[in-house]
C-alpha positions, 0 to 999 in steps of 0.5 A: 913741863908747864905742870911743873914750872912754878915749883911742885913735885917731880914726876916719872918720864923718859926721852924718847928717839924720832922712832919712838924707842926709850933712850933715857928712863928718868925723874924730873923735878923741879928746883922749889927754891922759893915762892917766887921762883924767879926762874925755871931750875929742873934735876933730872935724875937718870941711869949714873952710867948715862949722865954724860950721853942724856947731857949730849942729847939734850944739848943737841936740842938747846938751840938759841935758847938761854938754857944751861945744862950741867952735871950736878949729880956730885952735889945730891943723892937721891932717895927712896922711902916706903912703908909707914903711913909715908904720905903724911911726910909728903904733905905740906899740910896737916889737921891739928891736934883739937885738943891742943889747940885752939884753932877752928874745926878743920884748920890746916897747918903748914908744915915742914915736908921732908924734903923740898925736891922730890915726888911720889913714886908713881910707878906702883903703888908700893914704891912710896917716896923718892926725894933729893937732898944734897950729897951730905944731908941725911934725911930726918925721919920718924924713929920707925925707919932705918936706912937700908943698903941699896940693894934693898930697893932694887930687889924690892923694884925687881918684885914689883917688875919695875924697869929701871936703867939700862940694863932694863931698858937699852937705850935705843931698844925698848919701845914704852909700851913694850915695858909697861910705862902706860901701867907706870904713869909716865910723863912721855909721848907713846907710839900707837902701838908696839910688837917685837921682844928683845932676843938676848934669852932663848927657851931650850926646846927643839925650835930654841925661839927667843921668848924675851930677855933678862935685865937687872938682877940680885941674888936669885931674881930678875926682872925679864921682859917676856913674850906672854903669849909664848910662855905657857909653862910656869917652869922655863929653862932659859940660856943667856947670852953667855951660855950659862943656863938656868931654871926661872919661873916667871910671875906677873906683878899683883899691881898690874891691871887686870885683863879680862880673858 
């Protein structure tokens, strides 16, 4: 939080148990509100079905301390941007156009930014800009963009194997490295080190071991978090929880780091 107390862009994070296990995935960011900024204001973005148990946990943490929590998530929506040369909507700065103007080789201009509260994805490299706005402001973007359902992002989220809530990450049941958050550049202590997989999805074959676990899905795809070592066949048969069986070919994000064998 030092990062970020005088104003600046939000970043990724999560709160974590005593035992080192995701309670919550979120975004903080901090309330730019001007440059004086006369007192620290953060909006933590976080899983809606979970705004109640975040405020509880964190409460349990304010002590003596002056500190007021509330649930604002009535009065912004977040959004999420990509494609484009989306950067230049982030910058705060821009080089002139020469030949219009008359200031020195090299000037930069301050300009408006699209919006005051937000950050760049940093999860993957494809995932672009997330910004909040109040409830009733639209975002001003170039004529090149539209406004997609939401579904859109989560598929495009789900491709690129990005955890998200709580259906990717229980609360209390994911460890951060068992879910790749040190590939997402997260803000966050890590545990030294991690072993185990959720157990909720099982292979059919004679042993019937559990080799990982289904979370958020759309249409035809889903996000599993898989024992790589126990998947050899591009091709698995998989039962869920509730007996229904499916044919799944997992695949591993292009993003991800490379391993040498």
């Amino acid at each position: 939080m030092p990062s970020i107390q005088s104003g600046g862009d939000g970043f990724y994070s999560a709160f974590l148990n005593p035992v080192g296990r995701v309670l919550y995935d979120t975004f903080v960011y901090p309330k730019n509100v001007g440059t004086t900024f006369p007192h620290q204001i953060y909006l933590i973005e976080c899983d809606s079905r979970i705004v109640s148990d975040l405020i509880k946990h964190m409460k349990k943490y304010v002590l003596r301390s002056k500190v007021s929590i509330n649930d604002v998530s009535s009065q912004y929506n977040v959004w999420n941007m990509w494609g484009g040369n989306i950067d230049n909507l982030w910058l705060r700065y821009q080089v002139p156009n020469l030949s219009a103007t008359k200031l020195p080789i090299g000037s930069l201009v301050l300009k408006e930014r699209i919006a005051e509260i937000g950050c760049k994805d940093k999860r993957c490299p494809y995932m672009g800009l997330r910004f909040v706005l109040p409830f009733d402001t639209t975002p001003s973007v170039p004529s090149s963009f539209k406004q997609l359902p939401s579904n859109e992002y989560k598929i495009r989220r789900i491709l690129y194997g990005i955890p998200e809530g709580i259906e990717d990450l229980p609360p209390g049941s994911s460890l951060p490295l068992q879910c790749n958050f040190d590939y997402m550049r997260g803000n966050f202590p890590l545990p030294p080190s991690s072993t185990g997989i959720y157990a909720s999805i099982e292979t059919l074959s004679k042993k019937s071991r559990p080799i990982g676990a289904i979370g958020s899905s759309c249409n035809n795809i889903a996000l599993a978090l898989l024992n790589l070592d126990k998947v050899q066949d591009e091709n698995l048969i998989v039962a869920s929880g509730r007996g229904e069986v499916y044919r799944v070919k997992p695949f591993v994000p292009d993003w991800w780091p490379k391993v040498d064998e």
